[in-house]
LOSETI-785081 format. One record per atom (N, C-alpha, C): residue number from 1; residue in three letters; atom name; x negated, y, z. Coordinates in Angstrom, 2 decimals. Each point is the difference from the previous one (the first is absolute). Layout:
<pts>
<NUM,'ala','CA',<X,Y,Z>> ...
</pts>
This chain:
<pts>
<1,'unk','N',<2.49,-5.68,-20.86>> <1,'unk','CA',<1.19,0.77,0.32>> <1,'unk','C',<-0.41,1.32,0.63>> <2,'unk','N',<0.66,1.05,-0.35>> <2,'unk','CA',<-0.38,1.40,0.53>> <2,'unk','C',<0.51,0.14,1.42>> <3,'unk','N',<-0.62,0.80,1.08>> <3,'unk','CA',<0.11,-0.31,1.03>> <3,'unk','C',<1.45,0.77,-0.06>> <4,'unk','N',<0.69,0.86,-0.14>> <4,'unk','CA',<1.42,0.48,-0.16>> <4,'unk','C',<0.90,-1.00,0.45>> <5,'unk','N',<-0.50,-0.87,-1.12>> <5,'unk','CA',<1.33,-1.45,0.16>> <5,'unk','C',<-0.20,-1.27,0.41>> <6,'unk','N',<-0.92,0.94,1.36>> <6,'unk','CA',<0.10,-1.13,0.60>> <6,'unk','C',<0.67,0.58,1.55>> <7,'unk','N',<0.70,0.76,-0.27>> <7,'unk','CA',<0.43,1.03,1.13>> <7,'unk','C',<1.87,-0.75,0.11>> <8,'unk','N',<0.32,-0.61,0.90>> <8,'unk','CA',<1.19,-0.23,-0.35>> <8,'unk','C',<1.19,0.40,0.72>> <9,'unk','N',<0.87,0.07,0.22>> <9,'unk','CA',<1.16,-0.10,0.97>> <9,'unk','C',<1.05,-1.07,0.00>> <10,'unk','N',<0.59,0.06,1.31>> <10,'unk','CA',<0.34,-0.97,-0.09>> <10,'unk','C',<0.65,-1.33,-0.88>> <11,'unk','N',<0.81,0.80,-0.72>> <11,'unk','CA',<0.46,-0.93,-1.12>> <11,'unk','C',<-0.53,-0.92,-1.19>> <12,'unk','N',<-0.97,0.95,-0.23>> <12,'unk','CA',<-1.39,-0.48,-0.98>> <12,'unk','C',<-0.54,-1.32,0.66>> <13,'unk','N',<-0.63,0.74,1.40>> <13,'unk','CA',<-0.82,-1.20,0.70>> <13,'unk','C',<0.69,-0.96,-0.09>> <14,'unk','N',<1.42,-0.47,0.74>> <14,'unk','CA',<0.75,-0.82,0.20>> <14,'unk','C',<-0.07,-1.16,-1.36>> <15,'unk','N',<0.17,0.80,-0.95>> <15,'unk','CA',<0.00,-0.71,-1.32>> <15,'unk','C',<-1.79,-0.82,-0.38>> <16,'unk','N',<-0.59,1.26,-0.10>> <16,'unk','CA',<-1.70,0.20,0.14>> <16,'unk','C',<-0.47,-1.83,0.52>> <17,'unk','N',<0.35,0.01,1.33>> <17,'unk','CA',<-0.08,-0.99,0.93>> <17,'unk','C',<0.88,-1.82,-0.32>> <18,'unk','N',<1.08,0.60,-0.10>> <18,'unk','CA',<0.65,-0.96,-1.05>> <18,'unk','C',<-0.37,-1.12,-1.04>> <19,'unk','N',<-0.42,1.00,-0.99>> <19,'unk','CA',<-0.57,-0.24,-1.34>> <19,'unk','C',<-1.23,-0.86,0.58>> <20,'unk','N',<-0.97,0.62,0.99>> <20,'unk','CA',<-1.43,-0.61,0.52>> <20,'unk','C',<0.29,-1.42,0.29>> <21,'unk','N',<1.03,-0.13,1.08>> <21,'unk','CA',<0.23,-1.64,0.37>> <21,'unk','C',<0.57,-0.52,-0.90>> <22,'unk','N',<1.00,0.29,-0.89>> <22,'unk','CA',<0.28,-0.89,-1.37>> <22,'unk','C',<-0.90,-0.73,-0.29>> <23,'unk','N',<-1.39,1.00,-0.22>> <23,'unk','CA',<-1.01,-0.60,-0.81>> <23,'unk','C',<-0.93,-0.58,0.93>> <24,'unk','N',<-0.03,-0.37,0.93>> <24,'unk','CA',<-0.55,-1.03,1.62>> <24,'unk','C',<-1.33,0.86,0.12>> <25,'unk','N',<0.10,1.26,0.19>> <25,'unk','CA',<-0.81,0.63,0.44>> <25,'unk','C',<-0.18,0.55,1.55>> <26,'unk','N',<-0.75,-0.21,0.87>> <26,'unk','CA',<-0.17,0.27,1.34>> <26,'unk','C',<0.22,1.41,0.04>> <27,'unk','N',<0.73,0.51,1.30>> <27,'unk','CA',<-0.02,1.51,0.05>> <27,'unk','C',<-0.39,0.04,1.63>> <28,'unk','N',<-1.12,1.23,-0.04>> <28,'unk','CA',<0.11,0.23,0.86>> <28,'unk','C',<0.15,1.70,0.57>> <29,'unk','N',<0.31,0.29,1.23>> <29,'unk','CA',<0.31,1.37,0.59>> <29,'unk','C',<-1.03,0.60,0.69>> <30,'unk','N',<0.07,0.93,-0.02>> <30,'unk','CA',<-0.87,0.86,1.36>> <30,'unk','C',<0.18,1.77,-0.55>> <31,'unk','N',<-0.13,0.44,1.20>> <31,'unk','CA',<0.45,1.90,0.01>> <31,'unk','C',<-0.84,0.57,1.11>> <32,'unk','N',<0.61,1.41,-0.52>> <32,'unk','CA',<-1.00,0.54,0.77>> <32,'unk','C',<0.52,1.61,-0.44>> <33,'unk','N',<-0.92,0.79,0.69>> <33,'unk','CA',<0.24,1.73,-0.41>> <33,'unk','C',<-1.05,0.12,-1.09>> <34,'unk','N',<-1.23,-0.48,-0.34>> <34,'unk','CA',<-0.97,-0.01,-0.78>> <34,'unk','C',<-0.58,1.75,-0.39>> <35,'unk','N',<0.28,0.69,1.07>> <35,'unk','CA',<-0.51,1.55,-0.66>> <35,'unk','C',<-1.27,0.38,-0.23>> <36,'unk','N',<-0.92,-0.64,0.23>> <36,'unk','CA',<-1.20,0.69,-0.52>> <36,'unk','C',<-0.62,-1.53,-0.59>> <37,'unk','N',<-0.22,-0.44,-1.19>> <37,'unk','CA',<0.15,-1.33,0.08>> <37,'unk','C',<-1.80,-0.11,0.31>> <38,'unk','N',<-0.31,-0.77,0.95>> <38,'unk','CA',<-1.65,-0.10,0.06>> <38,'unk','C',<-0.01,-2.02,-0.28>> <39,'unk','N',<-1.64,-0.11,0.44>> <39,'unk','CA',<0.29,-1.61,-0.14>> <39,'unk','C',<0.13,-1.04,0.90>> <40,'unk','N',<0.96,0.54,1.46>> <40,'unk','CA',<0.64,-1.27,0.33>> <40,'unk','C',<1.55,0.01,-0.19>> <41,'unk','N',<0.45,0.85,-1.21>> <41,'unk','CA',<1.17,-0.29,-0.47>> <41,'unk','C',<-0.27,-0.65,-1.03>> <42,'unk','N',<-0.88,0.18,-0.63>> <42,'unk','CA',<-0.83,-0.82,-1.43>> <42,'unk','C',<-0.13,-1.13,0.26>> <43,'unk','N',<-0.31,-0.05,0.76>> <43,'unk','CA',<-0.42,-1.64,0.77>> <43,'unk','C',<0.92,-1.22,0.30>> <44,'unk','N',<1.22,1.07,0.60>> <44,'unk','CA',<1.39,-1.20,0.48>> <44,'unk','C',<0.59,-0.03,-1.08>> <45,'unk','N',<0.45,0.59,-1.10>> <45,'unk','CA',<0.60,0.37,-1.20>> <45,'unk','C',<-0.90,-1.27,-1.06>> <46,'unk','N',<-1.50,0.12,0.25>> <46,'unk','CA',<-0.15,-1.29,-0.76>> <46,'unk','C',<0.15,-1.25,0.55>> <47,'unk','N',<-0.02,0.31,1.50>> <47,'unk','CA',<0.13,-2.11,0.52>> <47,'unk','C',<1.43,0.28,0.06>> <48,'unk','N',<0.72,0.72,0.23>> <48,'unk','CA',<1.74,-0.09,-0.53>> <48,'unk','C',<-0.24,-1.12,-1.03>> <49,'unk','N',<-0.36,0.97,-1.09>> <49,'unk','CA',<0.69,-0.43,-1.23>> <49,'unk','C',<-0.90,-1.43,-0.52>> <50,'unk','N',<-0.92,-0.26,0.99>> <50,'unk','CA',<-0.82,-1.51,0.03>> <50,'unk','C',<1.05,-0.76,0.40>> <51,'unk','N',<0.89,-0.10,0.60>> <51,'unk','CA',<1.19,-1.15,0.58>> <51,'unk','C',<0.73,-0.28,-0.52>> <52,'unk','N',<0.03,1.09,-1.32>> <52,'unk','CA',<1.34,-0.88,-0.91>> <52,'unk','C',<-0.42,0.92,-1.50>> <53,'unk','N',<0.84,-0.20,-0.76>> <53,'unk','CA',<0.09,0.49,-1.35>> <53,'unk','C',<0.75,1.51,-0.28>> <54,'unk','N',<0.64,0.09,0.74>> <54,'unk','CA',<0.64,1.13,-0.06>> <54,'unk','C',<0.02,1.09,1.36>> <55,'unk','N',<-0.90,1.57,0.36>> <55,'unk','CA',<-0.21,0.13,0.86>> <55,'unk','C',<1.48,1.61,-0.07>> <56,'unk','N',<0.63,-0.29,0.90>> <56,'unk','CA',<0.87,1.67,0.12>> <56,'unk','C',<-0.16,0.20,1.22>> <57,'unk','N',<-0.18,1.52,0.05>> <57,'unk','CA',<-0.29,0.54,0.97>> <57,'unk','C',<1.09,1.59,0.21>> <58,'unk','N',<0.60,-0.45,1.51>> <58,'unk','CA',<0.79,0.90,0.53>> <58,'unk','C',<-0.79,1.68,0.27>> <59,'unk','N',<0.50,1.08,-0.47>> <59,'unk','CA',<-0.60,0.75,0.89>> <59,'unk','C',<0.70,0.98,0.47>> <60,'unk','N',<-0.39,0.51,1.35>> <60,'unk','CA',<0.75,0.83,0.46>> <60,'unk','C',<0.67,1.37,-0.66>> <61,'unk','N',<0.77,0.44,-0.24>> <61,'unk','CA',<0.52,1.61,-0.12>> <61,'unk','C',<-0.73,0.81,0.62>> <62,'unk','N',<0.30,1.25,-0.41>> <62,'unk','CA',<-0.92,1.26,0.81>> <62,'unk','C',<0.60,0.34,1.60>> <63,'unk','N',<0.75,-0.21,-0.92>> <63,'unk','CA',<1.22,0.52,1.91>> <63,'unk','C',<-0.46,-1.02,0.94>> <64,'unk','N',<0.04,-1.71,-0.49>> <64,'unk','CA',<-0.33,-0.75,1.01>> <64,'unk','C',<-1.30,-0.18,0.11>> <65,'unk','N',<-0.98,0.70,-0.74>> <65,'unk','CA',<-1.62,0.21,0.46>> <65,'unk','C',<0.49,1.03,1.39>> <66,'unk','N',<0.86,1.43,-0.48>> <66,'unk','CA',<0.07,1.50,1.43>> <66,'unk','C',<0.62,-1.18,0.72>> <67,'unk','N',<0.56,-0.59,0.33>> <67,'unk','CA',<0.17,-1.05,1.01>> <67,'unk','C',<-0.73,-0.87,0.84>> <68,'unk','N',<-0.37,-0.82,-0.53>> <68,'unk','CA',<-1.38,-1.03,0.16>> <68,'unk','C',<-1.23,0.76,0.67>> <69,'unk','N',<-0.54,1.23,-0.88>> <69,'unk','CA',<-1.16,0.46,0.18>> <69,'unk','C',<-0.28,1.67,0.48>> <70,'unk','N',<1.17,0.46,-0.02>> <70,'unk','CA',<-0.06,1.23,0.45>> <70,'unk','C',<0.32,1.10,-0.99>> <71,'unk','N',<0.52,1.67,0.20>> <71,'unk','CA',<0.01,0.57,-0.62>> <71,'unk','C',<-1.04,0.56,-1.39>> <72,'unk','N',<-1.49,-0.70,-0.06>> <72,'unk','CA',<-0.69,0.91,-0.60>> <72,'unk','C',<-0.41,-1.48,-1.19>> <73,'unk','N',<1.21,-0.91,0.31>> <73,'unk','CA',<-0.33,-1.33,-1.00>> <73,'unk','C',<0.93,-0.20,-0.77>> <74,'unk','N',<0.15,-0.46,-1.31>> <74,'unk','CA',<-1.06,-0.24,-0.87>> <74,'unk','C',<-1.17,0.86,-0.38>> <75,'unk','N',<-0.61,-0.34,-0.53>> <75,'unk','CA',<-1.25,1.14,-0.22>> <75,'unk','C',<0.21,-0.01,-1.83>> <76,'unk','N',<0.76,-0.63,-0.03>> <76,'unk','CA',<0.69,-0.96,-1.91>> <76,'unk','C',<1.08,0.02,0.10>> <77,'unk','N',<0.76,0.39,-1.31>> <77,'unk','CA',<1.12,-0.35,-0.15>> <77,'unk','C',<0.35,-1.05,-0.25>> <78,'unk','N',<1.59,-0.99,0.21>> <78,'unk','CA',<-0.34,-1.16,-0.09>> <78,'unk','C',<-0.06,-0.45,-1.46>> <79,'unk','N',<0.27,1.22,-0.68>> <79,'unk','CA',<-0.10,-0.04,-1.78>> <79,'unk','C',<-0.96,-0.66,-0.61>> <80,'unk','N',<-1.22,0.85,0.73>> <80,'unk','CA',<-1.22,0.04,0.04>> <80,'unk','C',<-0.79,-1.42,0.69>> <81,'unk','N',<0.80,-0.40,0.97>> <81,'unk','CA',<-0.36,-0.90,0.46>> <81,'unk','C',<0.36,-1.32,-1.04>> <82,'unk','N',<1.09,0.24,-0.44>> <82,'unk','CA',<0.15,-1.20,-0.45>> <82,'unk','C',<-0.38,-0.50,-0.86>> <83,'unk','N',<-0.59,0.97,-1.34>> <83,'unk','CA',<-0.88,0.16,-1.06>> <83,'unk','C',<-0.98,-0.57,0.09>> <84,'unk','N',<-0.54,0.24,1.31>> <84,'unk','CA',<-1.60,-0.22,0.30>> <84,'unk','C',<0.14,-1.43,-0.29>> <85,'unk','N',<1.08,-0.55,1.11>> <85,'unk','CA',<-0.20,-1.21,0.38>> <85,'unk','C',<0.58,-1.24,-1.38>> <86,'unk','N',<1.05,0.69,-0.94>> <86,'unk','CA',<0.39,-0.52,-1.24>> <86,'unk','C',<-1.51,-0.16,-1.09>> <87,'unk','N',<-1.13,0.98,0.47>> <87,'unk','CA',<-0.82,0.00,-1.07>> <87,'unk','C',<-0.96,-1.08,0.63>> <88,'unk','N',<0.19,-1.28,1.14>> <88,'unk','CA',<-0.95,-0.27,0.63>> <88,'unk','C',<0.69,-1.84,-1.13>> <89,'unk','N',<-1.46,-0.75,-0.18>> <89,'unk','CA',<0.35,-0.83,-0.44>> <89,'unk','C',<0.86,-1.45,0.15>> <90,'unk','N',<-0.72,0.08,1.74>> <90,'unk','CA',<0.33,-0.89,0.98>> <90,'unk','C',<2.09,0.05,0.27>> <91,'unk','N',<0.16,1.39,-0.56>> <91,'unk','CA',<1.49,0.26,0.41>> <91,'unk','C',<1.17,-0.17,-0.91>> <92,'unk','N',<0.87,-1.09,-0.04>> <92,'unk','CA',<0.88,0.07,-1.07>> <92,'unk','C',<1.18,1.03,-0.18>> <93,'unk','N',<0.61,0.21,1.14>> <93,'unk','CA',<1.01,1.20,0.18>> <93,'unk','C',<0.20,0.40,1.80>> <94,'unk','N',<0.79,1.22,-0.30>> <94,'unk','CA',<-0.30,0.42,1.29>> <94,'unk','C',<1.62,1.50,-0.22>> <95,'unk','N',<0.30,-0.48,1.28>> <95,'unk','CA',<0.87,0.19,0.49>> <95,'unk','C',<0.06,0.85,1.23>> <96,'unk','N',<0.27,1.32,-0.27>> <96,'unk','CA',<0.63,1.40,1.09>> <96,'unk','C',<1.10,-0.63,0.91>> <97,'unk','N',<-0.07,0.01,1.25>> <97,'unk','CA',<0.75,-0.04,1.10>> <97,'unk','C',<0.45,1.28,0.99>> <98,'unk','N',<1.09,0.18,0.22>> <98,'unk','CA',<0.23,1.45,0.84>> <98,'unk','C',<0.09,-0.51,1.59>> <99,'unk','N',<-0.10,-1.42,0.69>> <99,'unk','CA',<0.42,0.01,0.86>> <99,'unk','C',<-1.52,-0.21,0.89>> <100,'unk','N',<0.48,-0.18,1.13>> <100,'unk','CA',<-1.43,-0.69,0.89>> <100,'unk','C',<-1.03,-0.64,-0.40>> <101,'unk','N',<0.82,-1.22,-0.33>> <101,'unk','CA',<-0.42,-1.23,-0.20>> <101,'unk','C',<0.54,-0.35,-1.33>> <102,'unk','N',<-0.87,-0.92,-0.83>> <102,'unk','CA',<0.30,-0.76,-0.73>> <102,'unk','C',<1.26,-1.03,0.23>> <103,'unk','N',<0.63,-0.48,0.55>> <103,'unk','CA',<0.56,-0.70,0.71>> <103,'unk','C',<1.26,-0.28,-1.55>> <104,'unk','N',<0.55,1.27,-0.26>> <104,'unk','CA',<0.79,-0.75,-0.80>> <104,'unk','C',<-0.38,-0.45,-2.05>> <105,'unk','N',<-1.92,0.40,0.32>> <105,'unk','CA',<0.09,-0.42,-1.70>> <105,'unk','C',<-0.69,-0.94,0.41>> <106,'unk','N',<-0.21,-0.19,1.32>> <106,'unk','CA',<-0.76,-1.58,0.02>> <106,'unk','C',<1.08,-1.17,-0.37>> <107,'unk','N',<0.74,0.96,0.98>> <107,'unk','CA',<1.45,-0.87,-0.45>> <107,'unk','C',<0.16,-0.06,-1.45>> <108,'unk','N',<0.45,0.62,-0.71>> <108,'unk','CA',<0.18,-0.01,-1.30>> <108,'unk','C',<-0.83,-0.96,-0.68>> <109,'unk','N',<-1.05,0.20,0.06>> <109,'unk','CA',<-1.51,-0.41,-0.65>> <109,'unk','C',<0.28,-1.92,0.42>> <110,'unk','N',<-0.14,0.13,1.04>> <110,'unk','CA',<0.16,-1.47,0.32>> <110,'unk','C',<-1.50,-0.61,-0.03>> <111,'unk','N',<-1.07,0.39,0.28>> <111,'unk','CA',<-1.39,-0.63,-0.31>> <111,'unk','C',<-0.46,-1.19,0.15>> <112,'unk','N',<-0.82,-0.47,-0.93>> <112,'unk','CA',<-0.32,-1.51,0.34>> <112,'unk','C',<-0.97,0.66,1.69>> <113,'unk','N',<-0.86,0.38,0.08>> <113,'unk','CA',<-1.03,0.59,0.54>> <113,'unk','C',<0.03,1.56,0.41>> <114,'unk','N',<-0.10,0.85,1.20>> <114,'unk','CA',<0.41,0.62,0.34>> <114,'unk','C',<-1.54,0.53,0.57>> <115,'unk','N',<-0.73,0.65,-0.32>> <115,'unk','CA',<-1.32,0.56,0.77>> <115,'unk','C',<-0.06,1.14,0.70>> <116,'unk','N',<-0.45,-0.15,0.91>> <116,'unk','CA',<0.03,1.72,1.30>> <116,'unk','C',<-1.38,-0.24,0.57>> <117,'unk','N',<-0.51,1.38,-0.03>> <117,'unk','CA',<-1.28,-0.16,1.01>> <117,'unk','C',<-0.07,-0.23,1.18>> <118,'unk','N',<-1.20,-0.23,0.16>> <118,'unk','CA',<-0.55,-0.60,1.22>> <118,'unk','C',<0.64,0.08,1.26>> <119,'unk','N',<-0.23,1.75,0.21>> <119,'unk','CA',<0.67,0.29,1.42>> <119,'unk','C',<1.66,-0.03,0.48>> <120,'unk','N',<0.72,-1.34,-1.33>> <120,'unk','CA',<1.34,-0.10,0.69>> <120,'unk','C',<0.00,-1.43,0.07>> <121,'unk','N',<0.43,-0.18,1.00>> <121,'unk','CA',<0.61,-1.55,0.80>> <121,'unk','C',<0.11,-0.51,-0.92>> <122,'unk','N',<0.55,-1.10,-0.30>> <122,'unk','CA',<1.09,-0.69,-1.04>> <122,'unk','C',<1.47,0.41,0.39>> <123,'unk','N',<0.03,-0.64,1.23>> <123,'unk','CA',<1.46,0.28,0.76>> <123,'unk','C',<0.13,1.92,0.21>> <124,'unk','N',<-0.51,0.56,-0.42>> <124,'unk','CA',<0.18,1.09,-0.56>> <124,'unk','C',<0.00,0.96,-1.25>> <125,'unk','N',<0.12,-0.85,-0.94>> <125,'unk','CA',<-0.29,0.02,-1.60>> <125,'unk','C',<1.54,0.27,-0.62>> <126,'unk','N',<1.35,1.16,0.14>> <126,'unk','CA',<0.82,0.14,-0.72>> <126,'unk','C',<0.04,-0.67,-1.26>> <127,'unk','N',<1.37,-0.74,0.00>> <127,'unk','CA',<0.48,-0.78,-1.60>> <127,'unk','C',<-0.93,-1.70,-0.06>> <128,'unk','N',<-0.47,-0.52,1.46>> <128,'unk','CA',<-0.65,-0.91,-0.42>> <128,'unk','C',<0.47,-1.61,-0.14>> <129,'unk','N',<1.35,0.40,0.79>> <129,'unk','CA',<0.92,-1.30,-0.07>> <129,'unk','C',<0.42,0.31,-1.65>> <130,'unk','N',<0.02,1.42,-0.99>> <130,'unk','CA',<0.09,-0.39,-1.47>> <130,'unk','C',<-1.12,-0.75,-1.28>> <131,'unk','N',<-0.97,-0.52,1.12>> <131,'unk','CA',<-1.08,-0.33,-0.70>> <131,'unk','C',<-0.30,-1.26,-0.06>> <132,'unk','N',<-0.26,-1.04,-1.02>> <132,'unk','CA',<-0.44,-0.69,0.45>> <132,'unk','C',<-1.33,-0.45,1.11>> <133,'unk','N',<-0.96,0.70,-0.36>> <133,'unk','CA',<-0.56,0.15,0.87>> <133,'unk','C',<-1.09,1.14,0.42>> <134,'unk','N',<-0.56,0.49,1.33>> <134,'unk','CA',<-0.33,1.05,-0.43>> <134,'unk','C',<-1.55,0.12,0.83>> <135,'unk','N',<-0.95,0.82,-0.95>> <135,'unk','CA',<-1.21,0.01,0.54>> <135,'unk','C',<-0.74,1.28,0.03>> <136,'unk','N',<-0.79,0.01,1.23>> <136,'unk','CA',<-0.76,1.29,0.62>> <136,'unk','C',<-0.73,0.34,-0.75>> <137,'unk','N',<-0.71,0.76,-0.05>> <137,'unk','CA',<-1.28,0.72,-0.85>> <137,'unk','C',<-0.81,0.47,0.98>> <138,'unk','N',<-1.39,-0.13,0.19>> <138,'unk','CA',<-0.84,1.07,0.83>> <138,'unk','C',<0.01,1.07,-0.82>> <139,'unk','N',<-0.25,0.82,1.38>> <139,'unk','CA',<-0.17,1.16,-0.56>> <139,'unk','C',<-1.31,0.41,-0.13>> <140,'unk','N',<-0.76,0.93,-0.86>> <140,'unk','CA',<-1.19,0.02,-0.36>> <140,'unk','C',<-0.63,1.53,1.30>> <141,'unk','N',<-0.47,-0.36,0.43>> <141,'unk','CA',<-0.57,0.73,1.13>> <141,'unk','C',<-0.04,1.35,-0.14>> <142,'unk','N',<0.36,1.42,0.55>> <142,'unk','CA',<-0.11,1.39,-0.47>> <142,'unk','C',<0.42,0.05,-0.74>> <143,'unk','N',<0.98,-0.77,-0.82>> <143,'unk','CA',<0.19,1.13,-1.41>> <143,'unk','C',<1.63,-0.19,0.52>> <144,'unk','N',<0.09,1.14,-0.21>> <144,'unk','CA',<1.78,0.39,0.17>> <144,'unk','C',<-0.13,1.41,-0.30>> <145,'unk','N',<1.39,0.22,-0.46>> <145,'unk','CA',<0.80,1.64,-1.01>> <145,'unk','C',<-0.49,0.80,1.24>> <146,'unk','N',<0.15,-0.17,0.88>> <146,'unk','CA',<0.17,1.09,1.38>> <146,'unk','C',<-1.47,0.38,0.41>> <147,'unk','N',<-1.32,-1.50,0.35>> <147,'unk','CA',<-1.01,0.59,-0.20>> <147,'unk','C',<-0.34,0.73,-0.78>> <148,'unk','N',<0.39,0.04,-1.74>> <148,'unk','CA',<-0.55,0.46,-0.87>> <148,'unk','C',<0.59,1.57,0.09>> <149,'unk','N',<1.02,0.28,0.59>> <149,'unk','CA',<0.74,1.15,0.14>> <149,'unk','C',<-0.84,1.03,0.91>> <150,'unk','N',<-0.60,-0.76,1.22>> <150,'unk','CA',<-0.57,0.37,1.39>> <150,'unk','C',<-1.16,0.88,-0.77>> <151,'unk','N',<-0.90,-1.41,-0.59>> <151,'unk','CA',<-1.48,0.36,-0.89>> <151,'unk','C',<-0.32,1.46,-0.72>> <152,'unk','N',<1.54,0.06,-0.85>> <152,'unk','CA',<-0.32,1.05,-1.11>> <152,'unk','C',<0.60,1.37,0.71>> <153,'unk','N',<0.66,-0.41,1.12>> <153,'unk','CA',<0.56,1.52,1.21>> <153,'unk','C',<-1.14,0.58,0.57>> <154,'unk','N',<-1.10,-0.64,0.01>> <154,'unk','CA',<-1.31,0.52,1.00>> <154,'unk','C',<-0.32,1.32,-0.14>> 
</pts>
């Protein structure tokens, strides 16, 4: 599948997701801003999509990156972003969010499995009472968008 269509909104997904459990396929969630994609987004994106059969992934809007991360973020559009992440194999579809939080396509989504990295609680994991159940990821040491941002500012 071309990574294009695997870009969805809401209505698609809803259906997208649908169609998946018809056919008793596991789904699972996880999001993120993903702007510079390095490999400990590579990393959770494949043990994501190790937990079940079907991996979608939320990602933030641009506006709610200037939110989240400051005026000079995204460093990607989320166009751009989402392409990247549609062309990744591990990813079945993926889904633009304008708000904070994922909170309401988790909702939507309904996940068997719900994955967030490391450095959040459980009891701090938005949308996790929509999950069946939901699991941490380490995070892979130094690698994050922001170091990599710091690195190439020198």
């Amino acid at each position: 599948m071309k990574a294009k269509n695997k870009i969805l909104g809401p209505r698609a997904l809803k259906k997208f997701v649908e169609e998946a459990r018809k056919n008793g396929r596991k789904i699972v969630f996880t999001n993120g801003c993903f702007d510079i994609l390095h490999a400990g987004h590579v990393s959770v994106l494949e043990f994501a999509r190790s937990k079940g059969d079907v991996l979608v992934v939320g990602l933030n809007s641009d506006a709610s990156v200037r939110r989240l991360k400051g005026p000079s973020r995204p460093v990607n559009t989320q166009a751009d972003r989402a392409l990247v992440l549609g062309g990744l194999e591990s990813v079945s579809a993926v889904s633009i969010f304008e708000q904070d939080t994922p909170y309401e396509l988790i909702k939507l989504v309904r996940p068997d499995v719900l994955v967030k990295g490391g450095d959040y609680k459980t009891d701090e994991i938005v949308g996790r009472e929509f999950a069946k159940k939901v699991v941490r990821f380490p995070l892979l040491k130094g690698r994050s968008t922001t170091n990599i941002i710091k690195k190439v500012s020198k």
